[in-house]
N, C-alpha and C positions, 0 to 999 in steps of 0.2 A: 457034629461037624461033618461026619461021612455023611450021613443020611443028603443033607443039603448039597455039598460035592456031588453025590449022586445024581443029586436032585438037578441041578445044574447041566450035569453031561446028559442028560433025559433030553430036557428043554434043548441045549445046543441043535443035539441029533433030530429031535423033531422039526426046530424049526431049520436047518439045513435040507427035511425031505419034506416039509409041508406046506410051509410058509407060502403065500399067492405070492405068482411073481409074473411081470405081465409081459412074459415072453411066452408062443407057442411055438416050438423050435421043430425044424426040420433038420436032415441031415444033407448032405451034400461033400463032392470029395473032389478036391482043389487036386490040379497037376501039381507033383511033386513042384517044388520052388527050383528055378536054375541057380539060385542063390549069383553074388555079384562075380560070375566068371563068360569066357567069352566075351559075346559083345558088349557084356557087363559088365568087364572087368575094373577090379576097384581103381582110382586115380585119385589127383587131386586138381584136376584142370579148376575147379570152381574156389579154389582156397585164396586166389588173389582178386576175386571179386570183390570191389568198390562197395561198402557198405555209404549208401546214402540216407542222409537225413538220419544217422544213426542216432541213438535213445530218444528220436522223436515222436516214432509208430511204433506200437505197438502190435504185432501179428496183420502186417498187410498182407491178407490173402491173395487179393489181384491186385493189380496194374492196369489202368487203363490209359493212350495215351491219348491228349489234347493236340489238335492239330498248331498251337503256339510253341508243341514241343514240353511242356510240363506236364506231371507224371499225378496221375487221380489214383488212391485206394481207400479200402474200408479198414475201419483199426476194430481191436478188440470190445473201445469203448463206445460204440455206434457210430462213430463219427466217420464223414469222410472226408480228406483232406487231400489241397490240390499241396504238389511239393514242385518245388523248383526243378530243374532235370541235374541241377548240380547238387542239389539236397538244401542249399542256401538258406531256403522261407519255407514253412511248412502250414499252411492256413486251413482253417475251417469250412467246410461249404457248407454241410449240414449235418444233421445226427440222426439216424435214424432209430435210433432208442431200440434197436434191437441188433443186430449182426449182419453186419453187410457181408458179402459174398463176390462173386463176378459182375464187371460192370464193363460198359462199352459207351461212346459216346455215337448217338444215331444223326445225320445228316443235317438235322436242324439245331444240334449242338447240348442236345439235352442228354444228361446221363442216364443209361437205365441202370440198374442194379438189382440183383437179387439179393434179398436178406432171407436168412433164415427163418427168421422166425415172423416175419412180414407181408414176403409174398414178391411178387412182380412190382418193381417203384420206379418211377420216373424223378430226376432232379432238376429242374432247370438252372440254368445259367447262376440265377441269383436264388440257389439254395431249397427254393418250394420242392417240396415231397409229395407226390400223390401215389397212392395205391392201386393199379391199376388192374393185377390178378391175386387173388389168397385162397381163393377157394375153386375144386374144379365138382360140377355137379354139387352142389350144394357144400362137399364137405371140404374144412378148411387142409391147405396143404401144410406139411408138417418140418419138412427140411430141402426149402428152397433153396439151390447152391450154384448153377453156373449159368452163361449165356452168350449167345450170340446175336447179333443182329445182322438178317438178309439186306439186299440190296434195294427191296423193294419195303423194307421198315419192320417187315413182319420181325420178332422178336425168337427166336427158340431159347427154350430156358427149360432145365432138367428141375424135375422133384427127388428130390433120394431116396424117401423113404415114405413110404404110409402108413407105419405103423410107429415111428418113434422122430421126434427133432432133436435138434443139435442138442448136445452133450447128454446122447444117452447113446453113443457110440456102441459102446458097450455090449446093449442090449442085442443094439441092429445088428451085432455082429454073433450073438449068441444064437439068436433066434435065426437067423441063414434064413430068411423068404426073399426073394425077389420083386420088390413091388413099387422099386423105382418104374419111374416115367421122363421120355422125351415130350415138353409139349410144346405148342407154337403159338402167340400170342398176336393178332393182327390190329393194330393201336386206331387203322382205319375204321373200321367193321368194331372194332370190339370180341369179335371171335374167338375163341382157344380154342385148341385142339389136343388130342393127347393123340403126337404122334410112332410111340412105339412104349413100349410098356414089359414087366415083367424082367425090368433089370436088376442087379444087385450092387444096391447103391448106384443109381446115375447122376455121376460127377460131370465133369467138364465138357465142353460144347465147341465146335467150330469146323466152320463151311469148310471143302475144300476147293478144287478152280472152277469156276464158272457155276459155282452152285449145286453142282451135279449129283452131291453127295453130303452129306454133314455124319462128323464125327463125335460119338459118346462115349464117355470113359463110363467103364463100371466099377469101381474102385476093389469093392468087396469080393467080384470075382476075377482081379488084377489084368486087365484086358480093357482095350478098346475093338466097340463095335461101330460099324460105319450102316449107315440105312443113303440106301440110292435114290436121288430127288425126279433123278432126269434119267430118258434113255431106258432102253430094254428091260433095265433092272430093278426101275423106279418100284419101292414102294417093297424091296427083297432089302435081307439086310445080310452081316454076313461079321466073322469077326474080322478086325483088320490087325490088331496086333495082342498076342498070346501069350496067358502065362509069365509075365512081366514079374522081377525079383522083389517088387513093392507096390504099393497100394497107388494106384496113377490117381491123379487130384486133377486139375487142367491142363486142357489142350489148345494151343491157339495155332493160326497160320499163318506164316510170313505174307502171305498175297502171292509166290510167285512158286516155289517145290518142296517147303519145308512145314512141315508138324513139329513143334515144343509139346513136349509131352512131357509135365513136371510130374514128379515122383514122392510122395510125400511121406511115407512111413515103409521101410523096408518089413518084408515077410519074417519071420522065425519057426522055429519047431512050434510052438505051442499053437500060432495062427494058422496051420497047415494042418497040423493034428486034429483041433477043437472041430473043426465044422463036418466032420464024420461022425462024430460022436452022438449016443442017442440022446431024446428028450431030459430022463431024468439025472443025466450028468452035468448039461445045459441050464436046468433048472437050479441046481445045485449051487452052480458056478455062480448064476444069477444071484442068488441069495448072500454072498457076498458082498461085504458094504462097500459103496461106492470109490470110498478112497485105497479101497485094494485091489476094487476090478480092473484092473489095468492092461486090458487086452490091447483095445484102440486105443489112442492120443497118448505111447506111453513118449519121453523124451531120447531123442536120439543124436547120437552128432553128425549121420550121414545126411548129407545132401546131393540129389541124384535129378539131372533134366537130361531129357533124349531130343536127338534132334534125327524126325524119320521123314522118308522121304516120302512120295505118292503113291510106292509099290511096297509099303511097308518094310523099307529098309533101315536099318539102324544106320546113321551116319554119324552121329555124332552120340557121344557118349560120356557126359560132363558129372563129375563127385566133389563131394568131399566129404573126406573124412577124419578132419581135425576139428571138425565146431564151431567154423569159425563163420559158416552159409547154409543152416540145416532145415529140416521140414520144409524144403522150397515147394511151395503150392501151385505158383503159378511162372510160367517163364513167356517174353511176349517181345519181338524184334522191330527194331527201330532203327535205321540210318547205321547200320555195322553197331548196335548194342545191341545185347541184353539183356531185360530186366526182369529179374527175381520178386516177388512176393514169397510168403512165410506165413505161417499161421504161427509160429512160435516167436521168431527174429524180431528183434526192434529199430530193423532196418530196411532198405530195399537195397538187393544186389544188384550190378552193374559190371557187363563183362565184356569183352568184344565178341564177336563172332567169329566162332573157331573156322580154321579153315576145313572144307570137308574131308571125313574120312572115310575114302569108298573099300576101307581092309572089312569093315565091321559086317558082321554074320548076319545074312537074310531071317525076316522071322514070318514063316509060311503065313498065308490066307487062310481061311475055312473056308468055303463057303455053307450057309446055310440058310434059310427061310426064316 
């Protein structure tokens, strides 16, 4: 009975420092977390937010809206569905059999959408799905997640990662490479482009006024970066907002001086800790079965969207932390609302728009190349 016991703690220990695991980790050392104080500070402005269409969606990430006023997202089980703006009717457009992501509606009424595990798709009015980008230079991309649409059709849409797709979170957080990409998609031409690269995890997407500039969330290293379209700067990029107390998911813009910058998983000691740490700690941790690696996607009851301005001001500063509006993914303004997306929630939120608050703490620039 020992011998085998023995024999067991052998085998454990071995396969904890041998076992292939198909992360090649680097190390990297995140700014201390400001954790939720100052312009962070904890509230509960989001706890009397309108759950729409509630136990009807499941995990709407985004929001997009239709110019009749009713509210388009992706649910967990491929599906996208248009919902009334009172929550009323909740119907099917299409399924895209894999994971929809950010979606916008372009000029001629058609939906694009990013799915994860898909690629670049267009919906039209009555449902059809085409594929329009999945792979860039021959190889397939691996976790398509947000997007914008230009004034002249052209599409930007982030890849997140190159070495791992959706639900292997885990990994792409173990391994710390940077090998997200911003790329741009022209439906005319046919064309992509990969216009900035080298990010960690590139989440969320959107212009700011006059096109001059477009914003990328990096989630993994809790920061949005802005790259300049137009003007002296064009083609310089630079961070625009630092150091953030959680993992930023999407960004969209009012049309007229505001950034929604949803916040989807707060930081902790372990997520600030791990990504210093060397290879074979990382490796280790890897080897852990899936239903205990729970770095990313673990369940949280805070819910966090920021409302910033053009000069990277913190204006508004919206929480909860009763459970009752959490992992908000996406935040998106419409006529004095708005509206919540969730990768967890089986609802969409619904809030007015706060009045500004010009007390809240500036969060400096960088600049860099």
């Amino acid at each position: 009975m020992k011998l085998f016991l023995l024999l067991g703690v052998v085998l454990l220990v071995a396969y904890f420092l041998f076992w292939p695991v198909p992360i090649e980790p680097v190390a990297w050392d995140p700014a201390p977390s400001p954790g939720f104080n100052g312009a962070f500070e904890e509230n509960r402005a989001l706890a009397a937010a309108d759950r729409i269409a509630d136990g009807r969606v499941l995990g709407p990430e985004s929001v997009a809206l239709h110019v009749d006023g009713s509210l388009y997202s992706g649910l967990r089980d491929g599906r996208i569905v248009r919902i009334a703006r009172d929550g009323s009717r909740v119907e099917t457009l299409a399924n895209t059999g894999g994971s929809p992501g950010g979606m916008e509606f372009d000029a001629a009424g058609n939906l694009w959408c990013v799915d994860a595990d898909r690629g670049l798709l267009r919906v039209t009015p009555d449902g059809e799905i085409s594929v329009h980008v999945d792979r860039i230079d021959g190889k397939p991309m691996l976790f398509v997640d947000d997007l914008a649409i230009a004034q002249d059709g052209t599409i930007w849409f982030t890849d997140g990662s190159q070495r791992f797709p959706e639900h292997h979170d885990a990994f792409e957080f173990l391994e710390g490479r940077a090998t997200g990409r911003l790329i741009s998609y022209d439906p005319r031409s046919g064309e992509t482009r990969v216009r900035l690269e080298g990010l960690r995890f590139a989440n969320g997407v959107a212009f700011g006024p006059d096109e001059a500039y477009v914003l990328v969330n990096e989630s993994l290293a809790y920061r949005t970066r802005r790259l300049w379209l137009k003007g002296p700067r064009a083609g310089t990029h630079e961070v625009f907002l630092d150091n953030l107390p959680a993992l930023p998911d999407n960004v969209t813009f009012n049309g007229k001086d505001l950034f929604w910058v949803a916040l989807v998983y707060p930081r902790d000691a372990a997520m600030d800790w791990m990504p210093r740490q060397g290879a074979w700690l990382k490796k280790m941790v890897a080897r852990i079965p899936g239903s205990l690696l729970d770095f990313v996607g673990r369940p949280t009851p805070r819910g966090v969207v920021l409302g910033v301005d053009l000069e990277g001001n913190i204006v508004h500063n919206l929480q909860d932390t009763t459970g009752h509006f959490a992992n908000i993914s996406s935040a998106i303004e419409s006529e004095g609302s708005l509206f919540l997306g969730s990768i967890r929630e089986s609802a969409i939120g619904r809030m007015d728009v706060p009045v500004r608050n010009h007390q809240l703490a500036h969060q400096p620039i960088e600049e860099t190349k």
